[in-house]
C-alpha positions in Angstrom: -48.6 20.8 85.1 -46.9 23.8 87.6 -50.4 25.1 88.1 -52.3 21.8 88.2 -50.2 21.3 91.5 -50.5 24.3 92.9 -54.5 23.9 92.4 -54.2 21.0 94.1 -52.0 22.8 96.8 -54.7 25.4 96.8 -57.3 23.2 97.8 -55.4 21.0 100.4 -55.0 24.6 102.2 -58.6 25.3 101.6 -59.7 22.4 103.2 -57.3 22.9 105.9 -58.4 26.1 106.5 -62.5 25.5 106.3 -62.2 22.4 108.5 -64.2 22.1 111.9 -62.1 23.1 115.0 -61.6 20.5 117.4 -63.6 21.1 120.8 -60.6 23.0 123.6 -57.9 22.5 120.8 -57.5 26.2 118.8 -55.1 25.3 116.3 -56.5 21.5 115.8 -59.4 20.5 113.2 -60.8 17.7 111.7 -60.5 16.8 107.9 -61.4 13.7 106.0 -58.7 11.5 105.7 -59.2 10.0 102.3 -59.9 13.5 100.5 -56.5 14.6 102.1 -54.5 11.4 101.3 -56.0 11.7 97.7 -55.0 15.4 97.4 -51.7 14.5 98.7 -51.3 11.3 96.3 -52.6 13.6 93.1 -49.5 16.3 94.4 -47.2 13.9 94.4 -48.1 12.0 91.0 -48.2 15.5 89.8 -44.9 16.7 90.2 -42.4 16.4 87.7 -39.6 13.0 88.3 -37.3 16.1 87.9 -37.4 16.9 91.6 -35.5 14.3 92.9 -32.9 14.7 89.8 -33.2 18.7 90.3 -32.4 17.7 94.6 -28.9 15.3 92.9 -28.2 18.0 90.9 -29.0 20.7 93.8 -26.3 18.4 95.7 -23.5 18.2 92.9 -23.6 21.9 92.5 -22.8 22.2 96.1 -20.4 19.7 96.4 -18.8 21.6 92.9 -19.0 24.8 94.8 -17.1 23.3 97.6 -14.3 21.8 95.7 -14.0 24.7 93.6 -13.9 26.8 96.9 -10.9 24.5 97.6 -9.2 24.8 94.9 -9.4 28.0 94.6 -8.2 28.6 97.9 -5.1 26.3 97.0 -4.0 28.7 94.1 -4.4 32.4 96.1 -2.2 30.4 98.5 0.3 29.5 96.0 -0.1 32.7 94.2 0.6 34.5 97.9 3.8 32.2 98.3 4.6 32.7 94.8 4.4 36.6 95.0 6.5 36.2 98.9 9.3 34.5 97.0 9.4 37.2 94.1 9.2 40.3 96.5 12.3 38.4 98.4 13.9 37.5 95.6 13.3 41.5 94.2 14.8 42.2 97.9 18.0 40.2 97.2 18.1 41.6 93.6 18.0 45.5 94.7 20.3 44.5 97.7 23.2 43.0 95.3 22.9 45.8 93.0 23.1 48.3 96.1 26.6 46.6 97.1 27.5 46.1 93.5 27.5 50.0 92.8 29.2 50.0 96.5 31.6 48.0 95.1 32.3 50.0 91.5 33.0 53.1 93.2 35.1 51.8 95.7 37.0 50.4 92.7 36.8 53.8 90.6 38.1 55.8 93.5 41.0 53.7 94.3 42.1 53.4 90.3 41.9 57.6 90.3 44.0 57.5 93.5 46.6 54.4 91.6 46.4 56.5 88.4 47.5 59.7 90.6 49.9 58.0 92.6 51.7 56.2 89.6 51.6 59.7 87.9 53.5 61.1 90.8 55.8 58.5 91.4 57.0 58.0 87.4 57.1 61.9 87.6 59.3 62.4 90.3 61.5 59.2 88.7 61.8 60.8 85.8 63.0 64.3 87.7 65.7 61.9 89.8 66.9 60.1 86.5 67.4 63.7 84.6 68.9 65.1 87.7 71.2 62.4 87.7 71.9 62.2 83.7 72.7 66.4 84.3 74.9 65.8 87.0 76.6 62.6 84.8 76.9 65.3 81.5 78.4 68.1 83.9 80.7 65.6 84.9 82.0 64.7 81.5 82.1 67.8 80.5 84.3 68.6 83.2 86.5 65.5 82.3 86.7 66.0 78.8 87.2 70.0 79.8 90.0 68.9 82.3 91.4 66.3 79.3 91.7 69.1 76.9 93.3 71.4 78.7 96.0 68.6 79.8 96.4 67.9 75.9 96.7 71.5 75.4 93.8 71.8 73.3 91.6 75.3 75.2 89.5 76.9 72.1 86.9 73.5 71.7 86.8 73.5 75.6 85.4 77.1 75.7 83.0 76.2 73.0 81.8 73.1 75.2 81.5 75.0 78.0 79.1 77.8 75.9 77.3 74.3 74.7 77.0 72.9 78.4 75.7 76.4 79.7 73.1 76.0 77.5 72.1 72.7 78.6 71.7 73.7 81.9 69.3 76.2 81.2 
């Protein structure tokens, strides 16, 4: 059927092209009418009633191809906001765990410096409070030395004293 139209097509130019010039008018001729009109009407019963559905279908395609354009459009537009709020969001994550590690050596530091300064401090109470309980023992040592001589008792005394020397030491 293709190349019954394109016969057709090929003789319609033919004609066209063998026709007589028209007197002063290069690019006009003369051709008969009727053998044109037929030629035409044979094309046209010729070609297949799948034109005009091919030209519908030529028209959904584009009109397809247009809404998918849209639509696809519409996603890389969420997938761009999308991706915005994760790379912020990332942003907020790397910035809290920036002040977080801020934070935990801060709080390290100061617990070394509380565990040095409690150290210290219990240390030097400790020192006060033996220095203290000495001084308390020297003193009753020296009472109950003092007592015993009063009572007449001297040989324990010395004996103390020995013990209280060593004490000291």
């Amino acid at each position: 059927m293709d190349n019954d139209v394109l016969e057709l097509i090929e003789m319609l130019y033919t004609m066209v092209t063998e026709a007589w010039g028209v007197p002063l008018g290069n690019e006009k001729c003369i051709v008969e009418r009727d053998k044109v009109l037929n030629l035409l009407d044979e094309i046209r019963a010729r070609l297949p009633s799948e034109f005009s559905e091919a030209r519908r279908l030529v028209g959904t395609r584009d009109e397809m191809i247009s809404s998918a354009k849209r639509e696809a459009d519409a996603i890389r537009r969420a997938a761009e906001e999308r991706s915005a709020e994760l790379v912020e969001q990332q942003e907020i994550v790397r910035a809290a765990r920036n002040r977080s590690n801020e934070l935990l050596t801060t709080a390290e530091t100061r617990a070394r410096e509380l565990y040095r300064v409690a150290n210290d401090y219990v240390d030097d109470a400790l020192k006060r409070t033996e220095e203290a309980i000495t001084a308390a023992l020297n003193e009753v040592s020296k009472s109950r030395a003092s007592f015993r001589s009063a009572a007449g008792v001297n040989k324990p005394a010395q004996n103390e004293r020995a013990r209280n020397i060593n004490i000291e030491t």
